[in-house]
N, C-alpha and C positions, 0 to 999 in steps of 0.2 A: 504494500500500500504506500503510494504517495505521499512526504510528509503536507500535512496542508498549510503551514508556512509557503512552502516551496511549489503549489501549486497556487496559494494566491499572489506571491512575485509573480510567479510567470502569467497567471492573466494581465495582472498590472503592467507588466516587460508589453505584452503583447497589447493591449489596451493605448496604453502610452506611444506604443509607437504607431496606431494607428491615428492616434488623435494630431503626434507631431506631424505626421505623412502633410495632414490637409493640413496645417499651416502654408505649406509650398506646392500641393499638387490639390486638380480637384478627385473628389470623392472616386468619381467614376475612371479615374485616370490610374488610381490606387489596387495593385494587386495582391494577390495575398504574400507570392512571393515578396512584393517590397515591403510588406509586413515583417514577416519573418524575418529579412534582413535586417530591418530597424531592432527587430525585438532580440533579435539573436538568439532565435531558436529555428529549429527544424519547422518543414511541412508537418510532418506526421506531429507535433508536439502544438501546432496551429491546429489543428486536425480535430487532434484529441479532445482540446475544449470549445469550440466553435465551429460550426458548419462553412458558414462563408463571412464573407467581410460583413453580408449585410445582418444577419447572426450577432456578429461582432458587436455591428455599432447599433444592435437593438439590447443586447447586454450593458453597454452605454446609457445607454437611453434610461433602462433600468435603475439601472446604479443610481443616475440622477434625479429618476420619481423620487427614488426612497431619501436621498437625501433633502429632497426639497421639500416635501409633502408626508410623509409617514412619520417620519420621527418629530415632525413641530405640530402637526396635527394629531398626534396621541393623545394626549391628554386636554386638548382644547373642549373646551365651554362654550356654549355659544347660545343664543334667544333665539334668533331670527337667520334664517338662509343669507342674508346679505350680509350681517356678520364674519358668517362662514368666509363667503364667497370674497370679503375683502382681506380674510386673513392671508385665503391662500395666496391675491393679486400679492399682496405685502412680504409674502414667504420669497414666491418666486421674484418678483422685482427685486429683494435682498441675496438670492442667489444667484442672479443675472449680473446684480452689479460684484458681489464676489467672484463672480466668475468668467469674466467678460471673455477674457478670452477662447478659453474652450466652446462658450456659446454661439461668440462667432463665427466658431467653424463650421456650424449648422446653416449660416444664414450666407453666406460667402456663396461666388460662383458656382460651385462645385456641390450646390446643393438642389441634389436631383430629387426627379417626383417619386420614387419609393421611399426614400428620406423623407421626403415632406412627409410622405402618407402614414410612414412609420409613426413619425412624431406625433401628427395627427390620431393617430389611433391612440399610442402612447398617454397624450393627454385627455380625449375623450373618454378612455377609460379610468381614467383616474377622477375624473369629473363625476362621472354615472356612477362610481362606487359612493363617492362621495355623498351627491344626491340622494344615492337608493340607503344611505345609513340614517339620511334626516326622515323617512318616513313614516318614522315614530311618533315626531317632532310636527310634522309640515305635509298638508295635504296640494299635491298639484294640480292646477289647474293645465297642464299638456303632462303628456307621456314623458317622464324622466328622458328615453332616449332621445326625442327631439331637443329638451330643456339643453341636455349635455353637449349637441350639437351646436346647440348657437354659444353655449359659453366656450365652448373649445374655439370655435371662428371667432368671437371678440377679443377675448385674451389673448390668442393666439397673432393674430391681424395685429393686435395694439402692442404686442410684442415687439413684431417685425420691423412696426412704425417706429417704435420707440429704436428702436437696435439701429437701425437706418438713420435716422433722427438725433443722433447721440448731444446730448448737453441742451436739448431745446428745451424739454419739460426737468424737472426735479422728480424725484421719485414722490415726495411729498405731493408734488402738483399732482399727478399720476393717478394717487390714492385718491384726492378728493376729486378728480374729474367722474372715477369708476363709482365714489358713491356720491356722487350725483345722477351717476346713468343706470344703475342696478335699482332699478325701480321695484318695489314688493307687490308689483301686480302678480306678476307670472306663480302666487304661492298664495293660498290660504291661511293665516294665523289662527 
């Protein structure tokens, strides 16, 4: 058996050098060999823990739900759906900005429509968990799957803007534009 120190370097070796790759190349441009090469491991050792690059950068993606949303949303309290839904703006904008750089790698030339889609999915389903745990809480007036569709396009769009847009709004300004717009129609108290 693998010691699992040494298998999570090696995801990290291989993680890390997929993320540097697209600092200098686009996504689609990126093979797994150039992987391997960055990470300095074998095909067969790429293999072993991931299917393909796009595997990879969904294991990414991962990584980054759970840091952004799982662990600050555990223990959170909350009244009202728009609460929620501004903690999480407030989460992710604070992981955006810690994070800027890796994030850009998602938003740069090289970010093709299985990536988008990923993402997309990535987030929508983080949304619809979210939503389908306040139904204790909050009765809908639309099917959670629609609801989580259009917050994953708003967030997501006001992301891109904002990313694209850098230093025009403040994160502060950001906050209060979304609860101006997160209107308590779409929910029953």
């Amino acid at each position: 058996m693998e010691d699992s120190k040494q298998v999570i370097r090696t995801r990290r070796d291989i993680t890390n050098a997929l993320l540097e790759l697209m600092l200098v190349k686009n996504f689609d441009d990126i093979s797994v060999v150039d992987i391997c090469e960055k990470a300095l491991v074998t095909r067969a050792t790429f293999y072993k823990y991931f299917e393909d690059k796009y595997h990879l950068i969904s294991c990414i993606i991962e990584d980054y739900k759970e840091q952004i949303l799982q662990k600050e949303l555990e223990n959170y309290e909350y009244k009202t759906p728009k609460q929620l839904y501004m903690k999480v703006a407030e989460i992710c904008l604070k992981f955006v900005e810690d994070n800027i750089e890796r994030v850009s790698l998602f938003f740069q030339n090289g970010y093709n429509d299985r990536l988008r889609l990923m993402l997309l999915q990535t987030i929508d389903e983080n949304i619809e968990n979210i939503l389908q745990k306040q139904t204790n809480l909050v009765k809908y007036k639309v099917p959670i799957s629609v609801l989580s569709k259009y917050f994953t396009g708003g967030f997501t769009y006001l992301g891109v803007y904002l990313f694209q847009n850098k230093g025009k709004y403040s994160k502060k300004q950001i906050l209060s534009f979304l609860d101006v717009m997160l209107d308590e129609s779409a929910y029953i108290l």
